[in-house]
Legacy VTK file of the C-alpha trace (Angstrom):
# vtk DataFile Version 3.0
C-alpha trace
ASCII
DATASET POLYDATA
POINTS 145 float
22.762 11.995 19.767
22.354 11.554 16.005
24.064 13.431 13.796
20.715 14.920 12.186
19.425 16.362 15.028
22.375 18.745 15.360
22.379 19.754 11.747
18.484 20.236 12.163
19.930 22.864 15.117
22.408 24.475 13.671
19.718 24.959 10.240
17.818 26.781 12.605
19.708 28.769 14.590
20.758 29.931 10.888
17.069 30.765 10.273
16.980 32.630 13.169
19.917 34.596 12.406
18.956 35.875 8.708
15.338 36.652 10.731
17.108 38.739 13.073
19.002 40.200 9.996
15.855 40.896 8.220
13.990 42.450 11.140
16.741 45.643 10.546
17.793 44.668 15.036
21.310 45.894 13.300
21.086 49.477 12.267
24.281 48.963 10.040
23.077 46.165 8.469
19.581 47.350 6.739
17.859 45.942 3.412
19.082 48.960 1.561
22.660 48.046 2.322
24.466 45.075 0.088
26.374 43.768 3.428
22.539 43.433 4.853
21.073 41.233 1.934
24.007 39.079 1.798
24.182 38.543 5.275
20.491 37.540 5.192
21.475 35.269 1.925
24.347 33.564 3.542
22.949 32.987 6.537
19.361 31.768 4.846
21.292 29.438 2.208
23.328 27.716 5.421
20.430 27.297 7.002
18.552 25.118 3.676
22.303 23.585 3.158
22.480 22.428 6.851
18.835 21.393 7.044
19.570 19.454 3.875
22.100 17.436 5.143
20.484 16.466 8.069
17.601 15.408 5.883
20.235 13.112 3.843
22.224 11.606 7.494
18.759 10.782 8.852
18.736 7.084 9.569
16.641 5.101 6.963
13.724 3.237 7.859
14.618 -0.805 7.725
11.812 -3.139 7.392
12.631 -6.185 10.126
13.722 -9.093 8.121
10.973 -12.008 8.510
12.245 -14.266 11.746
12.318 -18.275 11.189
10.471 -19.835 14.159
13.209 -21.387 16.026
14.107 -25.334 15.336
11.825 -27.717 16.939
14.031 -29.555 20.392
15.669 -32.701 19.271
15.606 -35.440 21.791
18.576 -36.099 24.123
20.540 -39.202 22.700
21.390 -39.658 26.319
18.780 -40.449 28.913
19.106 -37.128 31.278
16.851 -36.700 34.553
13.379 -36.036 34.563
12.457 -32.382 35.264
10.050 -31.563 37.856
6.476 -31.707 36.516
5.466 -28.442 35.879
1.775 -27.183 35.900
0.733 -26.472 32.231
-2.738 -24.819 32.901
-4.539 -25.009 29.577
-6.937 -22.434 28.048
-10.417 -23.239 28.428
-11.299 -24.920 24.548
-14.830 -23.099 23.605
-17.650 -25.170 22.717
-18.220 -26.628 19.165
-20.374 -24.769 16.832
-23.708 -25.994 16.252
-24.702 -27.021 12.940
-27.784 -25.620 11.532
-29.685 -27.337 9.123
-30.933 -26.470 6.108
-34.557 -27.733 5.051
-32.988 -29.148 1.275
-35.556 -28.650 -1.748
-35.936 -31.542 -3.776
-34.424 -30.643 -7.596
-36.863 -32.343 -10.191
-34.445 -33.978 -12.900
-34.600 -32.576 -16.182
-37.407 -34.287 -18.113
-35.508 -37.240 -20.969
-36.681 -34.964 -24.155
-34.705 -32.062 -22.936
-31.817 -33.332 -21.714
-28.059 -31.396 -21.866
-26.264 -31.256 -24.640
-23.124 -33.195 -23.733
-19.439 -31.885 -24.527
-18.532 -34.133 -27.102
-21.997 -32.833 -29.065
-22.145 -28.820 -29.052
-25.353 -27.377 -29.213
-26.875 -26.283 -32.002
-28.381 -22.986 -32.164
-31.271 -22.705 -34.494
-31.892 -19.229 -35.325
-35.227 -17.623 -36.700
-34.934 -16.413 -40.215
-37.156 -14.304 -41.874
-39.424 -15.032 -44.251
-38.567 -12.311 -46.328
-35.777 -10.523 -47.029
-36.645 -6.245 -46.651
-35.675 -4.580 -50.073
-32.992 -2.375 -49.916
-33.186 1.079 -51.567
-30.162 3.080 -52.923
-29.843 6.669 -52.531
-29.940 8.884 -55.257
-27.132 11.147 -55.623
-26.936 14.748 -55.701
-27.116 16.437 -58.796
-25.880 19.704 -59.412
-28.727 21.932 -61.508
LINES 1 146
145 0 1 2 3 4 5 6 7 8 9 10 11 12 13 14 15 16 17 18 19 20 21 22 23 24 25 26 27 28 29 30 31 32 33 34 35 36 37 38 39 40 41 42 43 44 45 46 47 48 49 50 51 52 53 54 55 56 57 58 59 60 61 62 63 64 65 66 67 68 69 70 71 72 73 74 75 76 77 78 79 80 81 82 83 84 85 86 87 88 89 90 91 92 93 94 95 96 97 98 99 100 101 102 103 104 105 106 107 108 109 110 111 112 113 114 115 116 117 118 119 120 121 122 123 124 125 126 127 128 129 130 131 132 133 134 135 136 137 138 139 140 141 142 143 144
């Protein structure tokens, strides 16, 4: 048995006994009395202490190390006996996939005027200016009357 599992019982059986502390099942020991609250304290504080360290003895989680598929069988160097033949029944193969075909569109080349600019030549962007420029009006400021 692991070790956690008996601190996780002996946690609770500690619950249980600062429950049956607190439900006043002792008449001496009462929640009016100081030996009644710290027998409910002790016994309460065991039980997070024990439940605690059966938290920290759990056994960790280990994530399986990645297996190598095992060498491949290196031939004999001596000739050995043949083994019986052994029936190898194979796995039906499915049948090919059929291709479908796709009616193709013919792409009209580019007409010679307006051919691509090529990367030794960058494009040059011609932008629209105006014709005129719109006049730009200052603001007046504020004057204090």
């Amino acid at each position: 048995m692991r070790s956690d599992y008996s601190l996780y019982v002996v946690a609770l059986i500690c619950f249980i006994i600062a429950g049956v502390f607190l439900t006043n099942a002792f008449p001496d020991y009462t929640l009016e009395t100081t030996s009644g609250q710290a027998a409910i304290a002790i016994f309460a504080i065991l039980g997070i202490l024990f439940a605690a360290g059966g938290y920290t003895f759990r056994p960790k989680v280990t994530v399986p190390a990645p297996t190598l598929p095992p060498p491949a069988p290196t031939e004999p160097s001596q000739p050995q006996a043949a083994p019986a033949e052994e029936k190898i029944e194979e796995a039906p193969t499915p049948p090919p996939p059929t291709e479908v075909t796709v009616p193709s569109v013919p792409v009209a080349a580019p007409p010679p005027e307006e051919e691509a600019p090529t990367v030794e030549e960058p494009a040059k962007v011609e932008e629209a200016k105006p014709a005129e420029k719109p006049a730009r009006r200052r603001r007046r400021k504020k004057t204090t009357t």
